[in-house]
C-alpha positions in Angstrom: 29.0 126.1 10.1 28.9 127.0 13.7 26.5 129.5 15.0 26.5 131.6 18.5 22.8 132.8 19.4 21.4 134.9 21.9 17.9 133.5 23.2 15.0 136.3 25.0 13.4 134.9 27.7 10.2 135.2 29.7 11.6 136.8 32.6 13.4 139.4 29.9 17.3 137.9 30.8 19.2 137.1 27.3 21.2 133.0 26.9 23.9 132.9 25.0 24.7 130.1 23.5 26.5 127.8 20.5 24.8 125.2 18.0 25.2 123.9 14.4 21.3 124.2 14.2 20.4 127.2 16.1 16.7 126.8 15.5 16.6 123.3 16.4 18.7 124.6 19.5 16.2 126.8 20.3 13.1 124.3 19.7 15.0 122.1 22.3 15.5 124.8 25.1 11.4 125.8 24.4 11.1 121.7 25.5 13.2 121.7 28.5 15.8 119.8 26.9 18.3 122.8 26.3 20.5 124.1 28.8 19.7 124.2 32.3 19.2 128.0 32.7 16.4 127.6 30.1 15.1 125.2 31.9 14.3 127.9 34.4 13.9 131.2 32.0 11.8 130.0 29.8 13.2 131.1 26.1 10.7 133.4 23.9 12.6 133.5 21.1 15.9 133.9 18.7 17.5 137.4 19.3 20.5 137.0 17.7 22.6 134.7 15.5 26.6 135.1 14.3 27.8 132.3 12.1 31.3 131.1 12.3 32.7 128.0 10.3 34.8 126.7 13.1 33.6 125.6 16.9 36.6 127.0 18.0 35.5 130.0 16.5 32.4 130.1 17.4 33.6 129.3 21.2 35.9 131.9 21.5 32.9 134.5 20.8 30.7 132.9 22.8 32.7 133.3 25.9 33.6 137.4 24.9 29.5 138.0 24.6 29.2 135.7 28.3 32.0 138.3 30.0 30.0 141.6 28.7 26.8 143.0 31.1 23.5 143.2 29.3 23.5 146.6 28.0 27.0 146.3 26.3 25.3 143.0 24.4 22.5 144.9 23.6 24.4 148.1 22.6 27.3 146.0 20.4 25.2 143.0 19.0 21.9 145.6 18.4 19.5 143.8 19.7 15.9 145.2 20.2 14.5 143.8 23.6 
């Protein structure tokens, strides 16, 4: 299974993001070893997770929640920030 996630960070901006493991995704980006915007905005925690059972799939929804502005992601996907 392929999972996209959606990571809060200090500075309030949202990550968006694919894994298999999204927790052990996230416990990398807390550790600097995740992406390099998280590198920067430190993550606070897991906002969101869709699971998908193909990378493709999972790709192709990452890249529709990367084109939206922050208050469609947090008006479609429900997220409480």
């Amino acid at each position: 299974m392929w999972y996209v996630y959606i990571l809060l960070c200090a500075d309030n901006s949202l990550y968006t993001g694919i894994a298999k493991s999204p927790h052990e995704r996230f416990v990398e980006h807390k550790n600097g070893k995740g992406g390099k915007y998280t590198r920067s905005h430190k993550p606070l925690k897991i906002k969101y997770l869709e699971k998908f059972s193909t990378k493709s799939a999972a790709l192709k929804r990452e890249f529709e929640i990367k084109s939206w502005p922050r208050a469609k992601k947090i008006q479609n996907l429900n997220l409480k920030i």
